[in-house]
C-alpha positions as CSV (number, residue, x, y, z in Angstrom):
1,X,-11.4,112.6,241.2
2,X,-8.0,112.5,242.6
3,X,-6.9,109.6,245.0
4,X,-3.9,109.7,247.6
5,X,-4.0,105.4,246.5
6,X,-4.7,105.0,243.2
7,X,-5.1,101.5,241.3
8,X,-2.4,102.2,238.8
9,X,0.8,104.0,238.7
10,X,3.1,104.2,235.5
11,X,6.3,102.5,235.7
12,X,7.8,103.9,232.5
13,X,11.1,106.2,232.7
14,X,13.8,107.9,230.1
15,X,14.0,103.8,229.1
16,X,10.5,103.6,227.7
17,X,10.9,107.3,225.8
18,X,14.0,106.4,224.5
19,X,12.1,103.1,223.2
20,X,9.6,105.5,222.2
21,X,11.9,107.8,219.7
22,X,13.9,104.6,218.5
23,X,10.7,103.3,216.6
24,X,10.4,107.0,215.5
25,X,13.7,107.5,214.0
26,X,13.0,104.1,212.4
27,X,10.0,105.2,211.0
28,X,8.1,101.8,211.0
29,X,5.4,102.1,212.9
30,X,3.3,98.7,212.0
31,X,4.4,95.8,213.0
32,X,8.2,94.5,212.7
33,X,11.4,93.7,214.0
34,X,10.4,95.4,217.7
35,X,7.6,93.2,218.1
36,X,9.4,89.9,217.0
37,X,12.2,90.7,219.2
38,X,10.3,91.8,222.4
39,X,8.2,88.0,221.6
40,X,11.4,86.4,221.4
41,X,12.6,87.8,224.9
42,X,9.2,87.3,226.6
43,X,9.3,83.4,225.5
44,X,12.8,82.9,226.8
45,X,12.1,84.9,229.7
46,X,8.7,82.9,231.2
47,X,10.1,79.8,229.6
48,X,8.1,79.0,226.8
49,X,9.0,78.1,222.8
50,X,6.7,80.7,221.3
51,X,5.0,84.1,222.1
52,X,3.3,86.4,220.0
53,X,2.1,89.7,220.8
54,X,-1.2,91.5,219.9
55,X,-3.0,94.4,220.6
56,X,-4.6,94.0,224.2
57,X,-4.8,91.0,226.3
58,X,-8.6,90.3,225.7
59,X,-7.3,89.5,221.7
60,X,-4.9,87.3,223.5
61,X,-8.0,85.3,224.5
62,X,-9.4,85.5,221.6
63,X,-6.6,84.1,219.5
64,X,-5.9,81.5,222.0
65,X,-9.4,80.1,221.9
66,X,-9.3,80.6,218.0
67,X,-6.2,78.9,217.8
68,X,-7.9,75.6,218.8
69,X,-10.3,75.5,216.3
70,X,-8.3,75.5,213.5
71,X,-5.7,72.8,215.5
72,X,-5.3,69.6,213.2
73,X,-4.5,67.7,216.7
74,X,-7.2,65.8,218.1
75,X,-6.2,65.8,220.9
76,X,-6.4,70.0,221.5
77,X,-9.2,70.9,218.6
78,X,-12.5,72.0,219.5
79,X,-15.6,72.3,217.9
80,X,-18.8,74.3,218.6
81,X,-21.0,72.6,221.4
82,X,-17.8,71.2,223.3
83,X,-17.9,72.1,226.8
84,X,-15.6,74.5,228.6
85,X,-15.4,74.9,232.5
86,X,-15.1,78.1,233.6
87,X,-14.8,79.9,236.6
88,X,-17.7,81.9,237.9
89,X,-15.5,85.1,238.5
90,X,-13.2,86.5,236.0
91,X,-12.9,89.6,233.3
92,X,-15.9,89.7,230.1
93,X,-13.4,88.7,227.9
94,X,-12.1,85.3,229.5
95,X,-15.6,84.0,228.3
96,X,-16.6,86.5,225.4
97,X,-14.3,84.0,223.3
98,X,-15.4,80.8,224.5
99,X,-19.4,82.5,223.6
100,X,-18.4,83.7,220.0
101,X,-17.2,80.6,218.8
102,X,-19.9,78.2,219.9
103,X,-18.7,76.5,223.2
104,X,-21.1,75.5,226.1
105,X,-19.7,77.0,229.2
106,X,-20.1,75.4,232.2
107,X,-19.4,78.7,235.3
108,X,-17.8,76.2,238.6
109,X,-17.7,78.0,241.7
110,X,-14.5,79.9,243.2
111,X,-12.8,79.4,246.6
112,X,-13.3,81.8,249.0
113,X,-10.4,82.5,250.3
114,X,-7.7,82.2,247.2
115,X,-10.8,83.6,244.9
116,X,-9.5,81.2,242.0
117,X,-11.0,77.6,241.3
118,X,-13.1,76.3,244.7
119,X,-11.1,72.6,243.5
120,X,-13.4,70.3,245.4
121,X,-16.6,72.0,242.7
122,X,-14.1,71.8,240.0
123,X,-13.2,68.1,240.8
124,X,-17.1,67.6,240.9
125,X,-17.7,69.6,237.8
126,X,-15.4,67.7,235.2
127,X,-17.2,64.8,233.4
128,X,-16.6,62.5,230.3
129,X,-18.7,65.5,228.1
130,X,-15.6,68.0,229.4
131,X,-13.7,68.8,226.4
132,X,-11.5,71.8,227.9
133,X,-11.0,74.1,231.3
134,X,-10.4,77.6,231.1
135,X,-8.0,78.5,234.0
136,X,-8.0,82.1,235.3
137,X,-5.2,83.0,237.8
138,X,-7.0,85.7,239.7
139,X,-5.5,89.4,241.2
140,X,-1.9,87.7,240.3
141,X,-2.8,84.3,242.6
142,X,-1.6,81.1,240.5
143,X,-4.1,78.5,240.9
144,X,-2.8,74.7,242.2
145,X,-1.8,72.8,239.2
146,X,-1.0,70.1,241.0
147,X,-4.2,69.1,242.0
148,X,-5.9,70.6,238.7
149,X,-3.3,68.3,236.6
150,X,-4.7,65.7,239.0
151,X,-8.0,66.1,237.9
152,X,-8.1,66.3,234.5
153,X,-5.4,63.8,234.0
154,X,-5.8,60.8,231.4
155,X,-9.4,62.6,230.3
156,X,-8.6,64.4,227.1
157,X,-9.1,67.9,228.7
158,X,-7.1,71.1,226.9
159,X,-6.2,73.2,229.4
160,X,-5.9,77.0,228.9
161,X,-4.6,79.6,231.1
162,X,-6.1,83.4,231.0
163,X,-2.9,84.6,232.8
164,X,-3.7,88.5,232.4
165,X,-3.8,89.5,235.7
166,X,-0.9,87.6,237.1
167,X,2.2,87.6,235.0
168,X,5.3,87.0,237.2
169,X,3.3,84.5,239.6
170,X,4.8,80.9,239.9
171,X,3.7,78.0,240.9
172,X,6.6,75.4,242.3
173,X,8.6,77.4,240.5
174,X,7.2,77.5,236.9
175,X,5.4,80.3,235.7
176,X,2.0,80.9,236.0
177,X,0.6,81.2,232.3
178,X,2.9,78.4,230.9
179,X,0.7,75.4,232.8
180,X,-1.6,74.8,229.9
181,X,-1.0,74.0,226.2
182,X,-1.3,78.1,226.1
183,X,-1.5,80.9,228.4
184,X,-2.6,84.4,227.8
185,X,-0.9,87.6,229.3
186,X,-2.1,91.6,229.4
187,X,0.5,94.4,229.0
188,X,-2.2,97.3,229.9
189,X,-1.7,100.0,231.6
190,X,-2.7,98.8,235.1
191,X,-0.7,95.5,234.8
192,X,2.7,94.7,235.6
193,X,4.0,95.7,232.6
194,X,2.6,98.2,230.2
195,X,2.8,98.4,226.7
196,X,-0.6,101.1,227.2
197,X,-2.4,98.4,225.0
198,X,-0.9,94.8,224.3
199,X,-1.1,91.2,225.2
200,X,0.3,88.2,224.4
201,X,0.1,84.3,224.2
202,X,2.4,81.7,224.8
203,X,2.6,78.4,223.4
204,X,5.1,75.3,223.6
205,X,3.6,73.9,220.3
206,X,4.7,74.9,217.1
207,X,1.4,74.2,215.1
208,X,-0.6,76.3,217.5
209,X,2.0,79.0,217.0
210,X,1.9,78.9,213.3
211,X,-2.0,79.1,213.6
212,X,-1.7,82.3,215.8
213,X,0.6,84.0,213.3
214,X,-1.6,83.3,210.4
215,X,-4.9,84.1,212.6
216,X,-3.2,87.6,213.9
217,X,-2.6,89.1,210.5
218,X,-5.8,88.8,208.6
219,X,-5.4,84.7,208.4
220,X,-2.6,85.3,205.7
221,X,0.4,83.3,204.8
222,X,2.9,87.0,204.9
223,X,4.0,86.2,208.7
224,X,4.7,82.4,208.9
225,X,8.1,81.1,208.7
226,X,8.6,79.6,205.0
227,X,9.0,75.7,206.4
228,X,6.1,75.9,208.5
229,X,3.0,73.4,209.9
230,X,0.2,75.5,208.6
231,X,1.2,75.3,204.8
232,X,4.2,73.4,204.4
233,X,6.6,75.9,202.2
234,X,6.0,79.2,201.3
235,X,6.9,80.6,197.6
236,X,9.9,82.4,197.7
237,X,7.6,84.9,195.4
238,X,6.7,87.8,198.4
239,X,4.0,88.8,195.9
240,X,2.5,85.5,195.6
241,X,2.1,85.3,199.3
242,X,1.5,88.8,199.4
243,X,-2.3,87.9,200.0
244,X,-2.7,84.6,200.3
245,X,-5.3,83.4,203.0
246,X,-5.4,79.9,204.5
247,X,-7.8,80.8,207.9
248,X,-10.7,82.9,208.9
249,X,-8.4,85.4,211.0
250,X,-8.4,89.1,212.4
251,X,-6.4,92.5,212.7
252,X,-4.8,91.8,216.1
253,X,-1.7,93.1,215.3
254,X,0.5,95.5,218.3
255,X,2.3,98.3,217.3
256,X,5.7,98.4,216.9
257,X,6.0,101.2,219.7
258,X,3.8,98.3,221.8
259,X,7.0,95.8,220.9
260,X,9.5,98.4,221.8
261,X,8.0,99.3,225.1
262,X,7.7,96.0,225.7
263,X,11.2,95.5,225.9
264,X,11.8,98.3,228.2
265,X,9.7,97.1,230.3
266,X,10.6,93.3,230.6
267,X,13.7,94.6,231.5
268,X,12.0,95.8,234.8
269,X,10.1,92.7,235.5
270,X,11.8,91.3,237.9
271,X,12.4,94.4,240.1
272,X,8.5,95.3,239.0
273,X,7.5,92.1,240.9
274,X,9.8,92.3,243.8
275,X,8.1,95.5,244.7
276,X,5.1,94.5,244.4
277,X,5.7,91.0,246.9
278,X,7.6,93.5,249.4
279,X,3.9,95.6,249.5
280,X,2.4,92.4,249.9
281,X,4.4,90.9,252.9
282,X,3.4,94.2,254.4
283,X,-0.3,94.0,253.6
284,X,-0.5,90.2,254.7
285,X,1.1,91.7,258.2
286,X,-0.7,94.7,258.3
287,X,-4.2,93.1,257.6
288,X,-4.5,89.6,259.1
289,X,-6.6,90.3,261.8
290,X,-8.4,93.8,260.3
291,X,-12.4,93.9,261.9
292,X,-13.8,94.4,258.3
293,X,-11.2,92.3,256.1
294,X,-10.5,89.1,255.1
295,X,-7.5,89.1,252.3
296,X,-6.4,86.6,249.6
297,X,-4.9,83.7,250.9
298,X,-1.2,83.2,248.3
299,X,-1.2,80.4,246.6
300,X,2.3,79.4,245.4
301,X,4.0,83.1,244.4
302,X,1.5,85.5,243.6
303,X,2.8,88.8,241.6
304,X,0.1,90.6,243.3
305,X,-1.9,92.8,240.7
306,X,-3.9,94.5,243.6
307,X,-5.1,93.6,247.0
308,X,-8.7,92.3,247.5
309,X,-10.9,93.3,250.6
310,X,-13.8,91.1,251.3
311,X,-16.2,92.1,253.9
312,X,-16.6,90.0,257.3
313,X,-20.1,88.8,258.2
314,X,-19.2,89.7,261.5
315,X,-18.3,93.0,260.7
316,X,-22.0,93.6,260.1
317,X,-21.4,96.3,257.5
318,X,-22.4,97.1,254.1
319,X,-19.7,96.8,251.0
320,X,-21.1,100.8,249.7
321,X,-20.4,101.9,253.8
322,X,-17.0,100.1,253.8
323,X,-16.2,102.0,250.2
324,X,-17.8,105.5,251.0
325,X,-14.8,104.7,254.1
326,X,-12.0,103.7,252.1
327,X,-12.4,106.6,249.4
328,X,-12.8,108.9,252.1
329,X,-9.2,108.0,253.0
330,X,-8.1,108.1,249.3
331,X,-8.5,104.7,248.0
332,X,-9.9,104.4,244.7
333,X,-11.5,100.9,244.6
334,X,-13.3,98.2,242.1
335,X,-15.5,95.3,242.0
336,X,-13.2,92.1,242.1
337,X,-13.0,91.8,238.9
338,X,-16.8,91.0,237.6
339,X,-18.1,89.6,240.7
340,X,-20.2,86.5,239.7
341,X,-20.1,86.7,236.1
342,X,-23.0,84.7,235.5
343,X,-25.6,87.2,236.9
344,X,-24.5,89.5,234.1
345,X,-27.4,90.2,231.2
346,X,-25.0,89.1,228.5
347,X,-25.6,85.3,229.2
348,X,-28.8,85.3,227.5
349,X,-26.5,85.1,224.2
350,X,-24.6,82.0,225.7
351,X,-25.0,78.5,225.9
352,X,-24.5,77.6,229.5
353,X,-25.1,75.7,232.4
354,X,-24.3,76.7,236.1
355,X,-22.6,74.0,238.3
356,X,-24.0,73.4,241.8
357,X,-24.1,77.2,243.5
358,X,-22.2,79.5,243.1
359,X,-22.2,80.9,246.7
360,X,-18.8,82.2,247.4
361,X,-19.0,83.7,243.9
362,X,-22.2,85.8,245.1
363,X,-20.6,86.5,248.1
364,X,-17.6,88.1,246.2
365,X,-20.2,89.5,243.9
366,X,-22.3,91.5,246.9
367,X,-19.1,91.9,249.6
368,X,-15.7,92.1,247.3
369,X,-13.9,94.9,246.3
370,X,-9.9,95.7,245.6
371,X,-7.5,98.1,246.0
372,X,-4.4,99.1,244.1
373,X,-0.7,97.3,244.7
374,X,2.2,99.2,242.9
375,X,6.2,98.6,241.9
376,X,7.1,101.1,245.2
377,X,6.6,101.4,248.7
378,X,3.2,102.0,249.6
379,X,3.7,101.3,253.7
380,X,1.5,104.5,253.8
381,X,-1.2,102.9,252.4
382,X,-1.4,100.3,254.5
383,X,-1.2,102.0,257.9
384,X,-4.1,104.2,256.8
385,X,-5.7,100.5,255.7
386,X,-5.0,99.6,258.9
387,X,-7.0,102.0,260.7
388,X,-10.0,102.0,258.4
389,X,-13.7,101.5,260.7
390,X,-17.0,102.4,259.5
């Protein structure tokens, strides 16, 4: 089906093609120099030390969480049964990680209105057994590291950031996804920059970044600098290190199109984002007072990946009426993101425990939905929005 608003748009142009025919003519097609030159821009660009790329944000999870186990600080490693606060919406694979390698999760509730941590259940939630807190910035809303940093200060808690949906948001002027001791970004084709598939993680510390390099390729030694914190020095023999592995690791590698692109599109960041934040002053004006609607409530900067619609009670109208509505007028809409992920089937593989209720996360779950938000003008969308009844 065909919709007037879709979710997603491409933002490429003769930039990305030309990208595109430069790894071509080159020839190399696994990865190299584009992917370690588009990480090198993407650190100095969000202000970090380190990034490296890999093949879709949900590896960037995994390689994040990974990258902990294997940390030689005691102060960041983790070991299976540690506990991990979560919140209670987010994507499958914000937690698949956590799941796979052993972690209790503990799901705290969301806030209502921003639809990222509800911070009076997080400050509630956090005891002497939490070990680390997953932190998901939510439809390109930072969260309030101020009072998260408040919380979990002087208690030994690693802090992580699944940053996928919200690259470009700042808090106090920082950059959401650089809060923790590393942050995860997605470079899919509905995000705000798109590599097709790609993600990355960024990292401030040098030992975690070694680990990911050695984790990414297989766990070998081929792709860590030759003074590094993993192994000390490398042989100068490339066969030697040819195959040499030090950790249990994976195939995450991008492509070096993905790197190339990449670059392209970093380029555009900036202008992406403003684009997107001149739709949402519109939004914000168009649908403060809508009969059906309440919207997100901006914390910080968002980069707004899409806007969320949450039914009223007052409005006294189903979420499937409210949808059959706004694809009649060409919306194409989704779920916020998993609803309450805790009601899904795939928690019978996890160790977890459920803090307090979870009531504005079953609300979301039952009344939530969101639309697209794009790099251009959409004031057409909206004044249709606008007019939307049941």
């Amino acid at each position: 089906m065909s919709f007037k608003f879709p979710l997603a748009t491409s933002s490429w142009d003769q930039a990305e093609q030309d990208a595109l025919q430069r790894v071509i003519a080159s020839d190399r097609y696994s990865m190299g120099s584009e992917v370690e030159t588009f990480e090198r821009q993407f650190a100095k660009h969000f202000g970090s030390s380190y990034a490296v790329m890999v093949n879709s944000g949900s590896s960037a999870n995994l390689l994040m969480v990974a990258a902990l186990f294997y940390s030689q600080n005691p102060e960041l490693s983790l070991k299976a049964g540690d506990e991990v606060i979560v919140p209670a919406v987010s994507w499958s694979t914000t937690y698949f990680p956590l799941q796979q390698y052993g972690l209790k999760l503990k799901f705290v509730d969301i806030d209502a209105e921003t639809l990222n941590y509800d911070l009076e259940a997080l400050a509630d939630a956090v005891t002497d057994k939490t070990r680390a807190l997953m932190v998901v910035n939510l439809l390109g809303n930072p969260n309030d590291f101020d009072r998260i940093n408040s919380i979990i200060a002087g208690r030994g808690i690693v802090m992580i950031e699944d940053n996928c949906e919200s690259m470009g948001a700042t808090f106090n002027g920082k950059q959401a996804g650089t809060f923790g001791v590393m942050g995860s970004f997605s470079s899919f084709f509905s995000h705000h920059i798109s590599t097709m598939e790609g993600g990355l993680v960024v990292t401030d510390d040098e030992a975690l970044y070694h680990i990911m390099l050695s984790l990414r390729a297989h766990g070998w030694t081929r792709n860590l600098p030759k003074e590094n914190t993993l192994t000390g020095t490398k042989s100068d023999d490339p066969f030697e290190e040819s195959f040499k592995f030090v950790l249990p690791g994976y195939n995450l590698r991008p492509l070096e199109m993905s790197g190339a692109l990449g670059q392209a599109q970093l380029l555009k960041l900036p202008s992406l984002i403003d684009g997107r934040r001149s739709n949402a002053a519109a939004f914000q004006q168009k649908m403060q007072n809508h009969p059906l609607f309440t919207i997100q409530k901006e914390t910080g900067q968002s980069s707004w990946f899409g806007f969320s619609l949450v039914m009223k009670e007052s409005a006294n109208v189903s979420r499937k009426q409210a949808i059959s509505a706004l694809t009649d007028a060409g919306f194409e809409c989704r779920p916020i993101v998993t609803g309450n992920f805790a009601k899904n089937e795939v928690l019978k593989y996890f160790d977890y425990e459920v803090h307090q209720q979870l009531a504005n996360a079953d609300y979301i779950d039952q009344n939530g939905l969101f639309i697209g938000n794009h790099h251009y003008p959409i004031q057409d969308a909206f004044d249709v929005l606008a007019e939307v009844t049941v």
